[in-house]
C-alpha positions in Angstrom: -25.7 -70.9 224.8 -25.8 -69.6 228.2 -23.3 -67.5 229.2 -22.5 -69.2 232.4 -21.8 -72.4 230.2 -19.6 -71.0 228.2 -17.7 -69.4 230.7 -17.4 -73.0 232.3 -16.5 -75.0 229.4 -12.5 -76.1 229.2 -9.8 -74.7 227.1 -9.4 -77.3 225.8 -12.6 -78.2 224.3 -12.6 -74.9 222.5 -9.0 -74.2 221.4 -9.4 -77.2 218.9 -12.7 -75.9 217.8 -10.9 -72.3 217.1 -8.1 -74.0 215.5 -10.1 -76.0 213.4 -12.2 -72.7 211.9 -9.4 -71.4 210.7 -7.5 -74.0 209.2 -10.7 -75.4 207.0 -10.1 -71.6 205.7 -6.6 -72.0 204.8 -4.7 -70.9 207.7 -2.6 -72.2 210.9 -3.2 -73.1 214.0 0.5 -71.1 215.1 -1.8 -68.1 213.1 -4.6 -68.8 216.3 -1.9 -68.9 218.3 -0.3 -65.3 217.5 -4.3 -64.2 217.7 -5.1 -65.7 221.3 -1.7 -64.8 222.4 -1.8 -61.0 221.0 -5.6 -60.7 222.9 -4.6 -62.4 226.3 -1.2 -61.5 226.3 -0.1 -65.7 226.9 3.0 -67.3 225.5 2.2 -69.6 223.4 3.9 -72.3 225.6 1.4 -71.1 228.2 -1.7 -71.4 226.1 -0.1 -74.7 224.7 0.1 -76.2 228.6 -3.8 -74.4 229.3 -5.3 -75.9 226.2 -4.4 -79.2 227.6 -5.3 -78.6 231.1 -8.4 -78.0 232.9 -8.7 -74.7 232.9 -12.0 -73.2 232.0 -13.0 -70.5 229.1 -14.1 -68.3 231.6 -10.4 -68.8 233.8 -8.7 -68.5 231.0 -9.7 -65.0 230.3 -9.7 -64.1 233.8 -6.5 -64.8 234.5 -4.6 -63.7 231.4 -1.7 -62.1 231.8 -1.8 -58.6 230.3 -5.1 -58.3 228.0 -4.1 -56.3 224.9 -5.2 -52.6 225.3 -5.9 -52.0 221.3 -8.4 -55.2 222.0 -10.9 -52.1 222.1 -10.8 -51.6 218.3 -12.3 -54.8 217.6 -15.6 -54.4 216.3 -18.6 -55.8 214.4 -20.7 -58.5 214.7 -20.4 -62.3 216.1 -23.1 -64.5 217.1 -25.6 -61.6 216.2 -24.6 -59.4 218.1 -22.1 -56.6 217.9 -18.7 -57.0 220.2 -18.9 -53.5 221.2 -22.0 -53.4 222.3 -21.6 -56.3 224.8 -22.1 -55.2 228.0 -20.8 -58.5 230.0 -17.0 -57.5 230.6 -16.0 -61.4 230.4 -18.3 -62.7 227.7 -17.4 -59.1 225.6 -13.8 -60.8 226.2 -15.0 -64.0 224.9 -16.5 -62.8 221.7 -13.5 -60.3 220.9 -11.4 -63.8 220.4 -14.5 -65.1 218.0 -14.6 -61.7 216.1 -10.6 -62.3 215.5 -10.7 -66.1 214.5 -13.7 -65.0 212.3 -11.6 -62.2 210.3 -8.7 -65.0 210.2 -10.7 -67.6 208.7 -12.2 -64.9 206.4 -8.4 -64.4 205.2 -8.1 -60.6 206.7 -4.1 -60.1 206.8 -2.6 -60.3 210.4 -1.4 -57.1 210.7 -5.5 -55.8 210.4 -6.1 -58.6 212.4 -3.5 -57.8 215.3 -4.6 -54.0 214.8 -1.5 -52.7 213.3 0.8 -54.7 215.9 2.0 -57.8 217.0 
């Protein structure tokens, strides 16, 4: 997928699609929540009104609030490629959240997950 696309896809065509990787794997969606939340720095009533508004993927990112600063120890691979090594400020964004909702579904405990904090 082109970057470009994905940056103008809605919230709220990929929030279910997040939620729904995760809770085939045994957790919640208030689990994605905490995780998008942490990353963004949303409330989860905010990302609850974005998710069904028109807001795009790439907006969404743009315009978060206060994006978590230990966001930088997320690393390892997603879509073949490694998150570190992105060098597309927004789409490295972008892929941080799928690294996180990857190490969710695989059952990692939320305090690895959230990097030691909530």
């Amino acid at each position: 997928m082109e970057k470009e696309s994905i940056y103008q896809m809605k919230l709220g065509k990929i929030y279910p699609l997040l939620v729904q990787k995760a809770v085939r794997k045994g957790r919640t969606q208030a689990e994605v929540d905490t995780v998008i939340c942490w990353l963004t720095g949303y409330s989860r009533e905010e990302l609850c009104a974005l998710a069904q508004g028109a807001i795009s993927y790439g907006d969404f990112f743009r315009q978060a609030p206060h994006l978590n600063e230990r966001r930088e120890e997320i690393r390892g691979g997603v879509c073949g490629v490694r998150v570190e090594e992105i060098q597309e400020p927004l789409l490295q964004e972008i892929r941080r959240l799928d690294k996180l909702i990857d190490e969710l579904a695989k059952g990692k405990p939320m305090e690895k997950i959230l990097r030691g904090g909530a």
